[in-house]
C-alpha positions, -999 to +999 in steps of 0.1 A: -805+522-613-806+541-648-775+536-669-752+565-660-765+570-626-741+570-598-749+543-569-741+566-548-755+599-567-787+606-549-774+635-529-764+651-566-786+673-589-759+675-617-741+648-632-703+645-624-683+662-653-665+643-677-632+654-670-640+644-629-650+607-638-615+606-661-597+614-632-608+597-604-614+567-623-589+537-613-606+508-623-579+505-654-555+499-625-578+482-593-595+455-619-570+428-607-589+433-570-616+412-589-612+378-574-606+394-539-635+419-541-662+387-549-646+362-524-654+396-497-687+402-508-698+365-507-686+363-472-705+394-464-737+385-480-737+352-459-731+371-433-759+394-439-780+364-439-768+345-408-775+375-390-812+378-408-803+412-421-810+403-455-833+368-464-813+336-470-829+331-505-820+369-513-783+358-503-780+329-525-790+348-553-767+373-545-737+352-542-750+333-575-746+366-590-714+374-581-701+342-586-714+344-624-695+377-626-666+362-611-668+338-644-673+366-670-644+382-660-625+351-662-632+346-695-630+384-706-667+388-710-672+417-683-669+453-698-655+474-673-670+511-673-648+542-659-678+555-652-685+531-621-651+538-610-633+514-592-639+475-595-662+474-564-689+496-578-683+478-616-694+447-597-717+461-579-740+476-607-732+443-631-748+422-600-776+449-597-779+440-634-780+404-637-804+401-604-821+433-604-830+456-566-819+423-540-781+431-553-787+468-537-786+446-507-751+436-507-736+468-496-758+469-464-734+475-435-704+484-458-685+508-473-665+510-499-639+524-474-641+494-457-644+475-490-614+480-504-591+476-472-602+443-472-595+435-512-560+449-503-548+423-474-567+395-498-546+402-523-516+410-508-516+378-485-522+360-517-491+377-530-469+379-505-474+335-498-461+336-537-432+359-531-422+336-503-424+305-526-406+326-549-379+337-529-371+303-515-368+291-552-339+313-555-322+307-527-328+270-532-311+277-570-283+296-554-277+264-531-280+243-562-250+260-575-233+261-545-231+226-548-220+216-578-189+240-574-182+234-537-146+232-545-141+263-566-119+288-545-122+323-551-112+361-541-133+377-512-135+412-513-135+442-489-134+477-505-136+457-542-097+449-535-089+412-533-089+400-492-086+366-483-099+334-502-131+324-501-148+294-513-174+303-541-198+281-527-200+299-499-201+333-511-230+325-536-248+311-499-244+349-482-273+356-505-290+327-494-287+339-457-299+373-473-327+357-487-339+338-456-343+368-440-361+383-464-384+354-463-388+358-423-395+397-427-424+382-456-440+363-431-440+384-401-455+410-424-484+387-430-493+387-396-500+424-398-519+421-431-538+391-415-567+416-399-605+419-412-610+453-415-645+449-430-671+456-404-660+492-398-683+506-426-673+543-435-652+554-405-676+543-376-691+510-378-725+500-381-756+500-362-765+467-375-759+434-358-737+421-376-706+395-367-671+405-382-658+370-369-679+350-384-666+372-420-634+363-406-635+325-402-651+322-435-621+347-455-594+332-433-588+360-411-567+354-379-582+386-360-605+416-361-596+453-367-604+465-329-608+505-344-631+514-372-612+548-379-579+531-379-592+503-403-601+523-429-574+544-429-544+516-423-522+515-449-492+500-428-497+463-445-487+480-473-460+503-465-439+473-445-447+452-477-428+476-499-403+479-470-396+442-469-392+441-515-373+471-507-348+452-489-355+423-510-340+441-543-311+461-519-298+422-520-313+414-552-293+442-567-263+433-549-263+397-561-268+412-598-244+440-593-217+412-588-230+393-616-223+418-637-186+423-625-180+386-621-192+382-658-166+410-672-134+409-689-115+420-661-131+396-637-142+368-663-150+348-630-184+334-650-203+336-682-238+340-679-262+318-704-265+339-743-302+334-739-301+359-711-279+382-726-282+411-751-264+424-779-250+461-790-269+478-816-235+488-828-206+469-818-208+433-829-186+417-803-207+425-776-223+404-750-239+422-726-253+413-689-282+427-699-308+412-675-290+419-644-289+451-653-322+451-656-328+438-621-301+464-604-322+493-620-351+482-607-343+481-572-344+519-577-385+514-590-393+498-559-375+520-532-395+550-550-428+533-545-421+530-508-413+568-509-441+572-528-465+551-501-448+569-472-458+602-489-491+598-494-502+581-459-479+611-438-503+638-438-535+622-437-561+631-412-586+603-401-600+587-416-603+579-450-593+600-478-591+598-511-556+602-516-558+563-505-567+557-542-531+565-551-516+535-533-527+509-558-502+516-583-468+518-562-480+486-542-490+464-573-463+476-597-439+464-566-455+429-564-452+427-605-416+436-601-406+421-570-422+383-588-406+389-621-375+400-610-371+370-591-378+343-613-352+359-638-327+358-612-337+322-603-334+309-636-300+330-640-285+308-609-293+273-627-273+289-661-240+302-649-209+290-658-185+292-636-148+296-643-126+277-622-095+281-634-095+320-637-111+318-601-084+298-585-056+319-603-071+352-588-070+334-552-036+329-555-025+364-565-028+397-543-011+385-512-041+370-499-025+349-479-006+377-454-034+369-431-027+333-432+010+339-424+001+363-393-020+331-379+008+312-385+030+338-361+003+338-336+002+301-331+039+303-329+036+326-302+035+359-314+016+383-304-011+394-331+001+432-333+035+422-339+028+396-364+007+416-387+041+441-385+063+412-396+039+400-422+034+438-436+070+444-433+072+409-457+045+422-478+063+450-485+098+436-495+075+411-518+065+439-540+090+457-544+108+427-559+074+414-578+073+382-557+050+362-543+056+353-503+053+316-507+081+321-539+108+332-507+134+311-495+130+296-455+163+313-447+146+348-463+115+347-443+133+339-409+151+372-411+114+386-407+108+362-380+127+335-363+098+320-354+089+307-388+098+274-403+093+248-431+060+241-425+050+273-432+043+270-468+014+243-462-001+279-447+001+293-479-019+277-505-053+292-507-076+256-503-049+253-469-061+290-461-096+281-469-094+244-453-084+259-416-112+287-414-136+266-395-154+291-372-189+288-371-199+305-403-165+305-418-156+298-454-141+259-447-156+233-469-167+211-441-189+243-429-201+250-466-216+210-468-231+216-435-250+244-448-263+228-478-274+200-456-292+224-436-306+239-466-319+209-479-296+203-513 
């Protein structure tokens, strides 16, 4: 094939103009497919051959081209031309190079719509088994820390006012719960992704014998696209990929968001390490949470690449188009992000110090234990609607006399209530308050260590 020629130009008098091959061009952004795009075409050679479509001997020295390309790339020998377009028809003409007309075989019974379907679940099942590894290392961190401060009693929160106390432990392990279903929502998405589409040529099939199982055993496939049109055109892998990071950074960016707070002035509940910290430009004092920040802005990357996805794939008639080309970009810039952003975070949880003391002291302030004191009422009896009445009505008095309601006298808080008595107060300290919730899934230590356990740390 002359230098210049399009492999698949012979239906063209005039060459495509330059401004055309500038714009279609993505191989600056589809080059990482290489790897995946080989390990397909190897398979599909043997297959070729099995099936006696092509000559044994004109397969081995096809897949002893490819895997020589394979090595030039590794080692940054390969010159990549826009002008081929995309990594499969880069390969393609380097193969036809380096073993002359038997690599024009390789492509028999293949598109390149089918072609690059394929590369996509390769390399997105390679990715998302890393994101799962990734995102149990975080959540495995998070226990870590859990751990080691499985005494530390803290403030929970509901509308950012101080609630009821909480052991920090346990609140660092919500993410981890958040995180394990992140990592279930990874895995059922592989068994989407794990389809061969390869087979169904440009949008039809082929009338070649050839056997799409036997491409699956060797590629690790689990089934076979049943519908050619729908193969080509599939994007959904994708799509519930991004879906799944998507959700991924809503918790990611929750957990950072709180980082943030925790690591204020006003909250000073932890200090995050210096070495993932930045300074002000400006102000010398400054130490700000700069790579959490980071992290909480780009949860807002990734939801606009699933936008992005969705926008592209919703008007598109069957089958292929090459509007497809677009969804490179959005779905590997989520996979860069969604890996980075996550080993930051990971290596964030083994660095935080935690602040006990300013902790506890919060715990103890805001009236946090009013709800303690209404349990107290309703295993004395009382109904529930009347003791949260009493307790309010306690509440009350407290603060507009700046007291706390464990500072009042027995004789003070039986004019509330006759029902309460001396041992009240041992209801009132926040590791009591903490100590008795032990409903499944509640904050008492002894369901905290039961976690971990289950957790594995």
């Amino acid at each position: 094939m002359p230098p210049g020629k399009k492999l698949w130009g012979g239906r063209f008098v005039s060459a495509t103009a330059g401004s055309v091959e500038a714009f279609t061009a993505s191989i600056d952004v589809d080059a990482r497919l290489y790897r995946h795009d080989i390990a397909g075409s190897i398979a599909h050679a043997r297959m070729l051959a099995r099936q006696r479509i092509i000559a044994p001997r004109e397969a081995r020295r096809i897949v002893a081209g490819l895997e020589a390309i394979r090595d030039e790339i590794d080692e940054g020998k390969f010159r990549f031309s826009a002008a081929d377009e995309d990594i499969h028809m880069n390969i393609e003409r380097r193969l036809i190079e380096r073993i002359g007309r038997v690599g024009e075989k390789l492509h028999t019974a293949r598109s390149r719509n089918d072609q690059v379907a394929l590369d996509l679940r390769l390399y997105l099942r390679d990715e998302v088994k890393a994101i799962i590894v990734a995102v149990d290392g975080l959540k495995r961190e998070l226990a870590r820390t859990a751990k080691r401060h499985i005494d530390v009693v803290m403030p929970g929160y509901t509308h950012l006012q101080r609630a009821q106390p909480v052991l920090f432990s346990h609140h660092l392990l919500a993410y981890a719960d958040m995180l394990e279903r992140d990592t279930e929502r990874m895995r059922d998405c592989l068994k989407r992704m794990d389809v061969l589409p390869l087979g169904s040529g440009a949008l039809a099939g082929t009338t070649l014998p050839i056997d799409r199982r036997y491409v699956a055993r060797l590629l690790g496939f689990a089934r076979v696209s049943k519908n050619s049109l729908d193969s080509v055109a599939d994007r959904d892998f994708a799509i519930e990929f991004i879906a799944a990071a998507a959700i991924l950074f809503v918790h990611l960016s929750r957990l950072a968001e709180e980082w943030v707070l925790w690591s204020s002035t006003e909250f000073g509940f932890i200090e995050l390490p210096d070495r993932y910290c930045t300074g002000s430009s400006m102000m010398p004092q400054k130490k700000n949470p700069g790579v959490p920040e980071l992290v909480r802005g780009k949860a807002g990357r990734v939801f606009g690449h699933l936008q992005a996805l969705l926008t592209i794939m919703k008007g598109l008639p069957l089958a292929y188009n090459r509007d497809l080309q677009e969804d490179k970009r959005p779905l590997f810039d989520t996979v860069d992000t969604v890996k980075a952003s996550l080993e930051v975070m990971r290596e964030l949880a083994a660095g935080v110090k935690v602040r006990k003391q300013r902790m506890t002291e919060a715990a103890a302030d805001g009236f946090m234990n009013a709800t303690d004191l209404a349990d107290y009422l309703v295993e004395h009896g009382v109904p529930f609607r009347s003791a949260h009445g009493i307790v309010g009505r306690i509440v009350r008095s407290c603060v507009e006399r700046g007291v706390k309601i464990e500072d009042l006298p027995l004789g003070e808080l039986k004019r509330f209530s006759p029902k309460i008595e001396k041992d009240v107060y041992a209801y009132l300290t926040a590791d009591a308050g903490v100590g008795r919730r032990r409903s499944e899934g509640g904050t008492a230590p002894v369901n905290v260590r039961r976690r971990l356990k289950e957790l594995g740390v």
